[in-house]
KEBASE-701405 format. One record per residue: residue in one letter; y, x, z of N, C-alpha, C, CB in turn. Coordinates in pm, whole numbers, plus 50000, padded with zeros to 5 digits. Atoms other than C-alpha are relative to their C-alpha. Glycine has a CB too. Layout:
BEGIN
AYXZYXZYXZYXZ/...
END
This chain:
BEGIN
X498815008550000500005000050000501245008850000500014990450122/X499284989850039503215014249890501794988850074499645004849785/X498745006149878505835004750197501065009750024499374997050164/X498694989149953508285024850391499745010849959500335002750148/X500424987050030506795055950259500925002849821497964999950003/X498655001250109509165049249959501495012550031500734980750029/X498564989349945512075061250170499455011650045501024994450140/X500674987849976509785089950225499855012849879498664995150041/X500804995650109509025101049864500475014749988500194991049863/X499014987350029511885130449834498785011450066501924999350105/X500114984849956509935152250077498125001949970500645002650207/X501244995650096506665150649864500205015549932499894988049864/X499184985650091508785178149646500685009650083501314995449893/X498974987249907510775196349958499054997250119502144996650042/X500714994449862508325207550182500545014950049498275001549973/X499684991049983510585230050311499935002850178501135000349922/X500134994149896510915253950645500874989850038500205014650016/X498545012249888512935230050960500395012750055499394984050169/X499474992449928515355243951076500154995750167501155002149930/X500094999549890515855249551473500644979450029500955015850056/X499775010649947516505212751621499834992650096499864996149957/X500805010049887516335190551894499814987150004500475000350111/X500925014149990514195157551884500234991250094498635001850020/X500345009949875514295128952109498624997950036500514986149976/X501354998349923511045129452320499824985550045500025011650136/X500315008149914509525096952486498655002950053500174988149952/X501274994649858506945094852784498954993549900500074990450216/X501545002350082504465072152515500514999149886498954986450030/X499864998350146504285069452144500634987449968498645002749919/X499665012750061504905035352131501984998650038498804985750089/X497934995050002508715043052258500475001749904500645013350056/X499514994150116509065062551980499584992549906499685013049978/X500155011650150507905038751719500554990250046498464994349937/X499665014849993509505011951827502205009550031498694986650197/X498444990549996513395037151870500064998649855500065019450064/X499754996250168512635040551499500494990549885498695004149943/X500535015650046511845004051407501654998150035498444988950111/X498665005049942515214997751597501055008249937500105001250161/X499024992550102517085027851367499974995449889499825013349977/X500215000650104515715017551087500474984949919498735004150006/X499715014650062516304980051110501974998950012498964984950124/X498324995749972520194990851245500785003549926500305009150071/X499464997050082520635010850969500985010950080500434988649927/X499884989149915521415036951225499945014649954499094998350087/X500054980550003522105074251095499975008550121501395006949933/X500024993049868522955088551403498634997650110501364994950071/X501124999849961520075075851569498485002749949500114991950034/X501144996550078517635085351310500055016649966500004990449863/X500234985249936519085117251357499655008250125500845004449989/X500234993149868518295121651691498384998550022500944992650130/X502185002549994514155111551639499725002649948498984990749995/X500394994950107513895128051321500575014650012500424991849883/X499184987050029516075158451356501285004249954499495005149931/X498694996050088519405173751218499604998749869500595015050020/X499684996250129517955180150900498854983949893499365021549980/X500395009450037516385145550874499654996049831500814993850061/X499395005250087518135136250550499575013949888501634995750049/X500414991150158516785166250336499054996249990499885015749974/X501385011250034513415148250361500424989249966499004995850115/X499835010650038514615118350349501494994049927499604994650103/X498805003550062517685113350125500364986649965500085006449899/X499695009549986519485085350178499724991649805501485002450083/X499435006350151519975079549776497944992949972500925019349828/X501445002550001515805074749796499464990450069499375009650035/X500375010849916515895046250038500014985549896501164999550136/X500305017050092514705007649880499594990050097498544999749873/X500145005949918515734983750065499294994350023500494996550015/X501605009049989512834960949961499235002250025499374995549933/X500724996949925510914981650104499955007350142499555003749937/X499585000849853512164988250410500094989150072501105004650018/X500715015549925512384949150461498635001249998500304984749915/X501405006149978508904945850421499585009650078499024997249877/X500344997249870508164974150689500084995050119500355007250018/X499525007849871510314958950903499034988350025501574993949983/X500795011850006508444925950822498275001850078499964996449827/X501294992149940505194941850872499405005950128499985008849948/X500154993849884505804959651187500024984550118501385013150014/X500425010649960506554922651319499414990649988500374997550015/X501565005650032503354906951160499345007550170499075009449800/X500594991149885501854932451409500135014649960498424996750029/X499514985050022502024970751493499005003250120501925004650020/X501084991849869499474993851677500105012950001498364998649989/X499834986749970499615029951767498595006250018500885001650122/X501544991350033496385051651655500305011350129499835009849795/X500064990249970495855080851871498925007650018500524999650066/X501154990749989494055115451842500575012350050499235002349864/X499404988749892494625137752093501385001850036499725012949957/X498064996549967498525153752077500074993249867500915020850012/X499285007450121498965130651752499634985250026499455005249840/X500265010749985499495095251735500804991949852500414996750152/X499535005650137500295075151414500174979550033498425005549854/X499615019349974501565035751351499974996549890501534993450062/X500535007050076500215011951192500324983350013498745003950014/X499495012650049501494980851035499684987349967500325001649928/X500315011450095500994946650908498714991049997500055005549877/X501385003450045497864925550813498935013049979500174992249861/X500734987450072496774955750615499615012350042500625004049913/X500194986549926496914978850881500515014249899498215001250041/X499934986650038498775002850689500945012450099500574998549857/X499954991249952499715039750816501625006749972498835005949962/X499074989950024503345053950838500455013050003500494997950029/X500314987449952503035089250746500885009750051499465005149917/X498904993749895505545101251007499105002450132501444988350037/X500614996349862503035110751287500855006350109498925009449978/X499604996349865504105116051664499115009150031500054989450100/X500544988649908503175148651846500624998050163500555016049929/X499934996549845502925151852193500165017950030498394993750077/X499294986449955504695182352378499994997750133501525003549944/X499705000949884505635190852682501614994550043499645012750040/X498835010449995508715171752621499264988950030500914997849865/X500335017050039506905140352555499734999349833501594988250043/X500145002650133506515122152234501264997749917499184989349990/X499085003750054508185126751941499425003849837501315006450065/X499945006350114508605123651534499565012249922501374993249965/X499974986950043506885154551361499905000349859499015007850060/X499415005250162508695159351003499045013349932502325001449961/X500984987050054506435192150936498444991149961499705015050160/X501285005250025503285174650940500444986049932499044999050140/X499835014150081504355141650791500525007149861501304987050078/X499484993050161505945161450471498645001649926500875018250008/X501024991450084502585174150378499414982950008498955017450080/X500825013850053501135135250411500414993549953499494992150060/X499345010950117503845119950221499535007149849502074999050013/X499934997850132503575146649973498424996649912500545015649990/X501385005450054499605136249918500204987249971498805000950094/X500025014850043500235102449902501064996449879500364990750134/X498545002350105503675105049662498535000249854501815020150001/X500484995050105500725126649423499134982749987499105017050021/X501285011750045497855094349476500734994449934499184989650102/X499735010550100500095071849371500754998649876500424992350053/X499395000950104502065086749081498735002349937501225008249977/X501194998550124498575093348935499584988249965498665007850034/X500315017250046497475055648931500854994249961499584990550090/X498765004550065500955044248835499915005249847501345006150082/X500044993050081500265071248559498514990949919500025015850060/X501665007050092496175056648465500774984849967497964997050144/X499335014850024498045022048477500915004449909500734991550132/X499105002150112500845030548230499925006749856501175003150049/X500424997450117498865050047974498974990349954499595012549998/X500785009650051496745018947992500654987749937499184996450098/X498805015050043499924996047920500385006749861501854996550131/X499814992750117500605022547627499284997349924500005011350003/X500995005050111497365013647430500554985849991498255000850038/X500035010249999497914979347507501354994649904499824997250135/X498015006750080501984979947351499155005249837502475016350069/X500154995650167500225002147038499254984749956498725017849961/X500485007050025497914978147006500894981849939499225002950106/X498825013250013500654945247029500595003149868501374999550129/X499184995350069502464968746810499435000949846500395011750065/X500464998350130499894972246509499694988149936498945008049995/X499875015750048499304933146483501354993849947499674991050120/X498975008550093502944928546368500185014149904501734992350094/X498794989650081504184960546180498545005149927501285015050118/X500754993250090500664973046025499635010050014500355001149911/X500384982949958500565004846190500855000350136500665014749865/X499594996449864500995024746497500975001550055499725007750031/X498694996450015504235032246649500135015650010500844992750104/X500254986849969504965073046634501195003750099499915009149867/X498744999149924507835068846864499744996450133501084991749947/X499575011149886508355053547210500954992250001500235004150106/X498815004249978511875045547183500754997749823500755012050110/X499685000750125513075028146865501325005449935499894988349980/X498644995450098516005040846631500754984350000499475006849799/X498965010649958519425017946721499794991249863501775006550033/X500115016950102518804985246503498885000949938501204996149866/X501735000550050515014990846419498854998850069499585010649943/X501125002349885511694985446580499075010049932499294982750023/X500534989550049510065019246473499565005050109500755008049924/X500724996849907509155025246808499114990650080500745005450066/X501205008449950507215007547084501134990250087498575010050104/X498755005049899510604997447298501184999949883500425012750156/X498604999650028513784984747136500484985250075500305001349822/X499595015949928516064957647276500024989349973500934997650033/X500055019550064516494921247257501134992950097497994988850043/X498975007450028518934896647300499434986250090500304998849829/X500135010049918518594869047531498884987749898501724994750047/X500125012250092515804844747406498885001449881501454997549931/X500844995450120514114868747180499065006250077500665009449885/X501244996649928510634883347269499755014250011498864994149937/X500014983549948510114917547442499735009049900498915003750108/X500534986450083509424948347247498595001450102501345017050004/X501674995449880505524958847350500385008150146498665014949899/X499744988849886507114987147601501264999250031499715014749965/X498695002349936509364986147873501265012749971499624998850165/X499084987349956512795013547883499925010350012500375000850080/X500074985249906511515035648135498945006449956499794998950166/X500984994550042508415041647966500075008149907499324993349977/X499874991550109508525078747786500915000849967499484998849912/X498895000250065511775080347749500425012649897500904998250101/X500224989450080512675104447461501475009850059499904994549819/X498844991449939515885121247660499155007950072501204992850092/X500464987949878514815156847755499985000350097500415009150017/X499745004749860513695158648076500054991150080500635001350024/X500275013949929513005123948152498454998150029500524987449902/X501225000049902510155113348368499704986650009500235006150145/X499955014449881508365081948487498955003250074499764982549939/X501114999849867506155082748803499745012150040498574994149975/X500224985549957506715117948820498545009649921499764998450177/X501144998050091504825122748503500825000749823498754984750029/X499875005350110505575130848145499034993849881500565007649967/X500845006950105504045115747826500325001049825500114984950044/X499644992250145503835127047467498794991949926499855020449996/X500975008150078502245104847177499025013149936500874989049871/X501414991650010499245127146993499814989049900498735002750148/X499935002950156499085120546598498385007149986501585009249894/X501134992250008495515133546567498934999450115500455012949987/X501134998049941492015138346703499295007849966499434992350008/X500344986850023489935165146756498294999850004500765010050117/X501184998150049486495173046692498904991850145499865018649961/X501235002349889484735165147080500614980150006500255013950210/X499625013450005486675127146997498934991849946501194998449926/X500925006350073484285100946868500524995549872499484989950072/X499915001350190484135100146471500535014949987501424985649911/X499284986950037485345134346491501835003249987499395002449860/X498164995650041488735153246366499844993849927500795013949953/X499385002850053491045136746214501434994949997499434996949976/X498545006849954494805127646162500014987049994501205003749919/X499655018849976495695094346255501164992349861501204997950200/X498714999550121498705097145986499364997749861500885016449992/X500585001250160498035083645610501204995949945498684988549960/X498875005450075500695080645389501155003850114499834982349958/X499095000849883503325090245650499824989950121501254997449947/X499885004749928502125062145854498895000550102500374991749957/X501204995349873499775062046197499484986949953500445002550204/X501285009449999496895036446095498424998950030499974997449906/X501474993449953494045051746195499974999450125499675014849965/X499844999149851494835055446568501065003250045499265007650059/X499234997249922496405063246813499715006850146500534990050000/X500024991849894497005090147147500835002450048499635008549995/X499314993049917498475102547442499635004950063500624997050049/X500454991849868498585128147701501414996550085499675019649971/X498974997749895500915127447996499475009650138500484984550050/X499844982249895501245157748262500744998050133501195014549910/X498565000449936503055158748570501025012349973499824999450157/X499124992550030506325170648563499885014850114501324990550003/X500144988349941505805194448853498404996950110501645003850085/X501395003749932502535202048943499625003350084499105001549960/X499854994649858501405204949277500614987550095501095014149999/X498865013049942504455175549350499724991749966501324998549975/X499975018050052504585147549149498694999549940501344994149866/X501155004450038501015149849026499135014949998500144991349858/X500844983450001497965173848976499014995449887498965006550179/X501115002450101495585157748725500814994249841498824986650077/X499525003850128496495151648352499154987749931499975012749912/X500955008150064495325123648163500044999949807500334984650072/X499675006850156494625110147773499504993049954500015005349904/X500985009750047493765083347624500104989649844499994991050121/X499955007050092493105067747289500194986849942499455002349984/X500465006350051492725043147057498744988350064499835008249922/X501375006849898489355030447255500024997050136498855008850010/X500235004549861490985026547556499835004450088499374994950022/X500994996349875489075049547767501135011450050498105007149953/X498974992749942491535072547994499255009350050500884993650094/X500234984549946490435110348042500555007650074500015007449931/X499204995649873491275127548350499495020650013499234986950174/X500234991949938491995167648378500445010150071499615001649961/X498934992649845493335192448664500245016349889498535004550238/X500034991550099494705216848368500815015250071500794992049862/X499914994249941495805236448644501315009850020499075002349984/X498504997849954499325259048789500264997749865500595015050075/X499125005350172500355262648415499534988749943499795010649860/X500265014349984499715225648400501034994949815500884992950203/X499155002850067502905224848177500005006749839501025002750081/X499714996750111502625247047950498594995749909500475015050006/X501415004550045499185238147856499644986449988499065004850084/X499545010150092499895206147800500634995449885500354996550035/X498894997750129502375212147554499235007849930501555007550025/X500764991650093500155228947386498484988249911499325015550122/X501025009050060497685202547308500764991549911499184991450105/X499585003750112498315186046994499234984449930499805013149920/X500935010850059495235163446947499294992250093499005005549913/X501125007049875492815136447150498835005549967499744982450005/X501404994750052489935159647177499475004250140500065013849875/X500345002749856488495152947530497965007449984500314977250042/X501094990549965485805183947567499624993350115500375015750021/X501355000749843483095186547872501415002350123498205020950010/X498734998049951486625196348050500544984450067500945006149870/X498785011349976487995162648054498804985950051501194996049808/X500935010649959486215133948271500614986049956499755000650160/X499725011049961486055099248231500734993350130499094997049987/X499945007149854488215079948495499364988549991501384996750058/X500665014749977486305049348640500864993350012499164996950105/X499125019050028487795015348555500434996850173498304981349922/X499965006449857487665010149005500915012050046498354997450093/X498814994649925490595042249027500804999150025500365005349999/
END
């Protein structure tokens, strides 16, 4: 479930050293989750600096907060709220769903309080889970727009983003009234350096020999009728993702960990040619 850990996401990418600070301590955990609950619903800086730290706000940057999901913590925490504990750590847990806010409490010889070292490293695992399934989900909405896309126009799109007054891509706009383009905006945007889910994505004109039917270009006559591909990468690997995917024409989404030079070795692939290298993901990831 993807809750307050929203206003968390920044320090997926800045797992950096804390500097010296002093914490507010309480005698049980549930103090301290419930000081937080009361900053958080306040809208309290100053008090979220004093349970989080001085340097709070480089983890958590204000510009990264959503409110809609901060109501529904809030909401959640008064559904119900329980306090896990294992040994000097204690964690809180939310809602119906029992989900986990990965801000864990340490115990000291202060007392309890908010530890941003160890919660950095469990936001930044959870930022990666879920830009990768955001990622299997939107190269699966990508077949699905080519596909929309070859029932009116005859062929594939080789674009994402259409040319101003044409539908040559998979996304162009519309006008109150008139019916979507197959693909949303944010999807692939062709401005250097643009991202979605903390992932890029590059169409793939071609197939390569370990593909089923073999090599071949997708392109005839200048146009893509034969198929269609993508790969997408994260943008920084390690952060916003660690596994690469691609997936064709057929649907099926290939998953592989192409490892630190993630980037450049992506950019380097040219064709859908999913070797012993590249696994099947299961339809239940």
């Amino acid at each position: 479930m993807i809750k307050f850990s929203r206003l968390l996401i920044s320090a997926g990418a800045l797992v950096l050293p804390l500097c010296a600070f002093a914490q507010q301590s309480f005698p049980q955990p549930e103090l301290a989750a419930q000081a937080l609950v009361n900053a958080v619903s306040g809208h309290d800086d100053a008090a979220l600096k004093q349970l989080l730290g001085d340097d709070w706000q480089v983890y958590l940057p204000p510009k990264d907060v959503d409110p809609e999901e901060v109501a529904r913590f809030l909401r959640d925490w008064n559904v119900s709220h329980s306090i896990v504990t294992q040994g000097d750590m204690a964690h809180l847990n939310v809602g119906a769903e029992n989900w986990q806010l990965p801000l864990p409490m340490k115990h000291t010889a202060q007392g309890w309080s908010f530890d941003m070292a160890s919660g950095a490293a469990e936001i930044a695992t959870r930022t990666i889970g879920r830009n990768e399934l955001s990622t299997i989900q939107a190269v699966a909405a990508y077949a699905d727009a080519q596909h929309q896309y070859q029932q009116g126009a005859g062929q594939y799109a080789q674009k994402f983003i259409s040319t101003d007054g044409q539908h040559d891509g998979l996304y162009w706009p519309v006008k109150e009234g008139e019916a979507p383009s197959p693909l949303g905006p944010a999807f692939g945007n062709d401005q250097p350096g643009s991202a979605y889910h903390g992932y890029y994505f590059r169409i793939l004109t071609a197939q390569g020999a370990n593909a089923s039917d073999g090599a071949y270009s997708y392109i005839d006559n200048g146009k893509m009728t034969k198929g269609f591909a993508l790969i997408a990468w994260p943008v920084d690997y390690g952060h916003t993702g660690i596994t690469s995917f691609m997936i064709n024409q057929q649907g099926e989404v290939y998953q592989q960990d192409l490892g630190a030079d993630t980037d450049a070795a992506a950019r380097a692939i040219n064709t859908f040619d999913p070797d012993a290298k590249w696994q099947k993901v299961d339809d239940g990831e």
